[in-house]
GUSE-376219 format. One record per atom (N, C-alpha, C): residue in one letter; x, y, z. Coordinates in steps of 0.05 Angstrom, whole numbers, padded with zeros to 5 digits, always signed. Layout:
BEGIN
AXYZ...
***
This chain:
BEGIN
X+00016-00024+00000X+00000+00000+00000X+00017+00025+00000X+00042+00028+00010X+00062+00049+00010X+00069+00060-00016X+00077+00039-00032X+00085+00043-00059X+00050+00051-00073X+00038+00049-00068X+00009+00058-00075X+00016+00091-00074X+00015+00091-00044X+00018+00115-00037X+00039+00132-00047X+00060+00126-00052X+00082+00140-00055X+00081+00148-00089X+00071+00127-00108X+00062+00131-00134X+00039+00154-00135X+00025+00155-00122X+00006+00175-00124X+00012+00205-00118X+00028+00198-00099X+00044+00220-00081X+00056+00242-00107X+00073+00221-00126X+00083+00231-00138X+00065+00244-00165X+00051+00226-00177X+00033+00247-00189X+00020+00266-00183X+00015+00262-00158X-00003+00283-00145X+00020+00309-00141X+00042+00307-00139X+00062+00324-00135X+00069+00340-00162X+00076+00321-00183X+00071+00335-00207X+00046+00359-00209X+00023+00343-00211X+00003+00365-00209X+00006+00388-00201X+00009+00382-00173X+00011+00413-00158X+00039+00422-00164X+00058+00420-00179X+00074+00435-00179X+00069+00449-00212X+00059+00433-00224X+00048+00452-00250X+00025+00478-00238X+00001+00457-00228X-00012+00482-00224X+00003+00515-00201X+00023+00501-00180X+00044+00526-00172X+00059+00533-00189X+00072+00529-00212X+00086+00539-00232X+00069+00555-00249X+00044+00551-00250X+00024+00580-00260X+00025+00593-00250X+00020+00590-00220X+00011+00605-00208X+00027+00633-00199X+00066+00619-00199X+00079+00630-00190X+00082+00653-00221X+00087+00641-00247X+00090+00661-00266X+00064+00676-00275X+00042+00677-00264X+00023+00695-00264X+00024+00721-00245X+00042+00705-00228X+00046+00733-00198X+00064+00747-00205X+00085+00725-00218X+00110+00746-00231X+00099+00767-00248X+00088+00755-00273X+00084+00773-00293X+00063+00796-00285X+00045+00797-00268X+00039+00814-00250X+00055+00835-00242X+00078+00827-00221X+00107+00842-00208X+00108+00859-00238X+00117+00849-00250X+00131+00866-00274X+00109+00880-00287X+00087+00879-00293X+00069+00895-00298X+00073+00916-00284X+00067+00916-00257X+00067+00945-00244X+00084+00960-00238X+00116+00938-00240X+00135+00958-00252X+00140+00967-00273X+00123+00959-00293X+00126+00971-00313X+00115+01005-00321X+00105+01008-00308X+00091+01037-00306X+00106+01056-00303X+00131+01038-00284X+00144+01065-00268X+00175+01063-00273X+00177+01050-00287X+00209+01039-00295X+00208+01022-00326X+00219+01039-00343X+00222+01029-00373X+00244+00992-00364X+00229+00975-00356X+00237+00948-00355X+00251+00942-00374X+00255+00949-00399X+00278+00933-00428X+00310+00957-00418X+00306+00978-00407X+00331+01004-00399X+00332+00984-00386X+00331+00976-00364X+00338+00960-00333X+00355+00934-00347X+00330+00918-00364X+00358+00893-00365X+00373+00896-00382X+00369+00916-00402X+00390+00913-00425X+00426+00925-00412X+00421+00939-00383X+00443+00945-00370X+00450+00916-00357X+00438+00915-00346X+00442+00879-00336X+00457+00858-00353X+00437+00859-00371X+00444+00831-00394X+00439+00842-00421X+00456+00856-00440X+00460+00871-00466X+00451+00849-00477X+00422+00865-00493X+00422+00843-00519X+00392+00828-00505X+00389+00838-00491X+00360+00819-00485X+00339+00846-00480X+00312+00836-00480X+00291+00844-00478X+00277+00840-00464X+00251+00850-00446X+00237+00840-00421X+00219+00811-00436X+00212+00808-00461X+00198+00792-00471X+00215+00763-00482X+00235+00772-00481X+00249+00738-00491X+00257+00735-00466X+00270+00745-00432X+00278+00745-00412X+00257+00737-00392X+00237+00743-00388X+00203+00730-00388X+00198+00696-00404X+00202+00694-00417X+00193+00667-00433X+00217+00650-00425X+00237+00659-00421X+00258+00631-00409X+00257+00635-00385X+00251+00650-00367X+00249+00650-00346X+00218+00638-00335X+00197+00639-00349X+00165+00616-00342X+00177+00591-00347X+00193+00584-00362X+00202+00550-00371X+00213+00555-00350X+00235+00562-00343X+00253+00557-00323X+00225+00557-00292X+00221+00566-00288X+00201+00572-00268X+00182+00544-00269X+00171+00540-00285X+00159+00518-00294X+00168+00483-00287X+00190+00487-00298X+00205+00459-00301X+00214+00457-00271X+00225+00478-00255X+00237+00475-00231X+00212+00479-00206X+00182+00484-00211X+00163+00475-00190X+00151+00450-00190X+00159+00440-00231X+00151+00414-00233X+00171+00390-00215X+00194+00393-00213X+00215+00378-00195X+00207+00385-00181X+00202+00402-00171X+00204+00404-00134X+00175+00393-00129X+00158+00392-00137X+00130+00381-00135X+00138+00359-00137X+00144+00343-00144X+00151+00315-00160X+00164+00307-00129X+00188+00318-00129X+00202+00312-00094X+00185+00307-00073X+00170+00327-00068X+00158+00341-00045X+00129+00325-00050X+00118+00316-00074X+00101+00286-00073X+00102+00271-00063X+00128+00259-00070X+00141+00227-00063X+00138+00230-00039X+00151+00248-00020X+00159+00250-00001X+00133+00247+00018X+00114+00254+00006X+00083+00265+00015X+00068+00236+00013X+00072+00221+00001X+00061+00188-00011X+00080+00172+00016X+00103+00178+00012X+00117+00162+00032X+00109+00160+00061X+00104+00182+00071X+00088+00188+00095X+00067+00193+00095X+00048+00191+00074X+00018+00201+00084X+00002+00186+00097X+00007+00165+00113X-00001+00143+00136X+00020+00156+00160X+00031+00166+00160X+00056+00177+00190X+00036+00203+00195X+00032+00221+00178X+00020+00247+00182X-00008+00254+00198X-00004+00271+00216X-00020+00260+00240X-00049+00274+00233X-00062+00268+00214X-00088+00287+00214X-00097+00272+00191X-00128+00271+00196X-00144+00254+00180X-00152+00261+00146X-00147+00290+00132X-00162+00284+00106X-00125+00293+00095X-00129+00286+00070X-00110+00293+00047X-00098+00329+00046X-00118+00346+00052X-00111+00369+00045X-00097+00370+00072X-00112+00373+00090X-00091+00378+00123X-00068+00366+00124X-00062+00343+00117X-00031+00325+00105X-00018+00342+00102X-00025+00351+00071X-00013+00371+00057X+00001+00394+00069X-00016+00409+00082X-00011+00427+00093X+00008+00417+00114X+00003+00395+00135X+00030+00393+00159X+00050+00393+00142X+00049+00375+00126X+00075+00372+00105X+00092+00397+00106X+00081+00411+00086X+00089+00438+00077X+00097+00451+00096X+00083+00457+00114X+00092+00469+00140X+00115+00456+00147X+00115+00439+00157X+00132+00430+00170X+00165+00426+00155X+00161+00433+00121X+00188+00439+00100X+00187+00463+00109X+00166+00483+00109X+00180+00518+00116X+00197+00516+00136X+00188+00505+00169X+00197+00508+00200X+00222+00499+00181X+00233+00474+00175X+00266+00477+00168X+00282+00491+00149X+00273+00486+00114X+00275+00499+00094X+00280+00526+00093X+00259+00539+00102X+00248+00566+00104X+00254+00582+00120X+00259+00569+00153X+00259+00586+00178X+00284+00578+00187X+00292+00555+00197X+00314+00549+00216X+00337+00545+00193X+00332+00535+00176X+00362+00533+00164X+00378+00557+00146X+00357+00581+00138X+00360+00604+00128X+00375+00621+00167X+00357+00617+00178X+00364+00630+00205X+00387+00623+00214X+00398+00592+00213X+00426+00589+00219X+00449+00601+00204X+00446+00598+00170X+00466+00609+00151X+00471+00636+00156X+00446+00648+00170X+00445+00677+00174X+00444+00699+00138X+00423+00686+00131X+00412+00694+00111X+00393+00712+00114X+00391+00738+00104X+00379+00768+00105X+00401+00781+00125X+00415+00771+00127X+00443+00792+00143X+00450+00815+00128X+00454+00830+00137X+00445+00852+00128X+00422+00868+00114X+00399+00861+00105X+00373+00866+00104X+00358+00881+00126X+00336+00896+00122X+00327+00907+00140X+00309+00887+00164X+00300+00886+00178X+00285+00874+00195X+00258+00865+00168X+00248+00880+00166X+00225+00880+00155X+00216+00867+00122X+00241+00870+00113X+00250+00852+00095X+00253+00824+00101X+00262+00822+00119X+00271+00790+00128X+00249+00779+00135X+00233+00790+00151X+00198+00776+00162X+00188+00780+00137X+00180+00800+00115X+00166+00793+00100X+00179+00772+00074X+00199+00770+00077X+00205+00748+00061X+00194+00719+00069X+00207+00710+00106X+00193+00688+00120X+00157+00685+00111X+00138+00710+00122X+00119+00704+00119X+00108+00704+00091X+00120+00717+00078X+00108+00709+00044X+00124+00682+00035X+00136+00667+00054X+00140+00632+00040X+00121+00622+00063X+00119+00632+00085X+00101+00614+00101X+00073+00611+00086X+00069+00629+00078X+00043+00635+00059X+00035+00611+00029X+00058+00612+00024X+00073+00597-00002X+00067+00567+00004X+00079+00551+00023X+00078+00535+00042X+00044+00522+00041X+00025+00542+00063X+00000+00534+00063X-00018+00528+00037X-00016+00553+00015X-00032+00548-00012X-00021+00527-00021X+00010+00523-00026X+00026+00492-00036X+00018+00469-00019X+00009+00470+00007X-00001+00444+00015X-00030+00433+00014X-00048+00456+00006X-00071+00448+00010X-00080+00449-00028X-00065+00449-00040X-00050+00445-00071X-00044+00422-00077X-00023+00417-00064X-00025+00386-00059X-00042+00361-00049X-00054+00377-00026X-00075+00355-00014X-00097+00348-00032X-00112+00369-00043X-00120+00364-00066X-00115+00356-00094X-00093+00351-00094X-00082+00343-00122X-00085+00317-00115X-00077+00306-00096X-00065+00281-00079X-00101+00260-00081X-00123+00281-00060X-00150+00280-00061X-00152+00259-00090X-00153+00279-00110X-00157+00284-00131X-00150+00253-00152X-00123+00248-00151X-00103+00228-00164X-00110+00200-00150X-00118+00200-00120X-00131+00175-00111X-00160+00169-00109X-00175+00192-00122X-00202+00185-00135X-00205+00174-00165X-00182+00177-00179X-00186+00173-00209X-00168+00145-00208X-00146+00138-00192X-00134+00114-00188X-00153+00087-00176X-00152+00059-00203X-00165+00049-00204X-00164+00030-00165X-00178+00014-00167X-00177+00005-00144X-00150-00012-00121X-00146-00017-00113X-00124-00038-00105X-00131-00061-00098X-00132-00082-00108X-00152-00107-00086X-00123-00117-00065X-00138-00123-00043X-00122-00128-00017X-00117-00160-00022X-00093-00168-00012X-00101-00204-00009X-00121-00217+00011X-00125-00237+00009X-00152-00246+00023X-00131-00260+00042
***
């Protein structure tokens, strides 16, 4: 039943990391929208990176964005199939969510906190970085839980041995 689990885990991880790979280059391309108003965006990178444009710099950057929430979804599946019998709460989405949470508390919080990462940063910068992944975190787990939901409703049956 583990390997049940852990196969599902992982499609279900795929899923949600496509559907977060929209989600994340819709927020992006957002970001740059509204700096676009106020800052000629092609002046900015063509100082940066001569020879490029906000529109070809955008399109390899959604693949790139894309392909690397599809891995990490894919990971953070498996991982999610492997233990979704250890995880102490009864439906798929709440899973999800300890899950996730419980990658921010290390990922996110204590192991950024030990390297001493935002050193030098303002205070305020540093919490709103923490709380805009803790944020990240919750929608990605309950993303998952439902993906997860989702992938073991359409997965055909298992018959048990007698």
């Amino acid at each position: 039943m583990v390997a049940v689990n852990i196969f599902n885990g992982a499609k279900a991880g795929t899923l949600a990391g496509v559907i977060m790979g929209v989600l994340y280059i819709i927020l992006g391309l957002a970001g740059l929208a509204s700096l676009a108003s106020l800052v000629n965006m092609n002046a900015v990178l063509s100082r940066f990176l001569p020879g490029t444009n906000l529109a070809a710099l955008t399109v390899s950057a959604m693949i790139t964005v894309l392909i690397l929430s599809i891995v990490v979804g894919l990971i953070i599946g498996t991982i999610y199939g492997a233990l979704y019998d250890s995880i102490p709460t009864a439906y798929p989405v709440t899973k999800g969510i300890v899950l996730l949470v419980a990658l921010w508390v290390v990922f996110g919080f204590l192991v950024p906190l030990i390297l001493g990462a935002g050193a030098g940063l303002s205070t305020g910068v540093t919490v709103a970085g923490a709380v805009a992944s803790f944020v990240d975190a919750i929608i990605s787990g309950v993303v998952l839980g439902f993906a997860y939901l989702w992938v073991t409703r359409r997965a055909p049956a298992v018959a048990k041995p007698a």
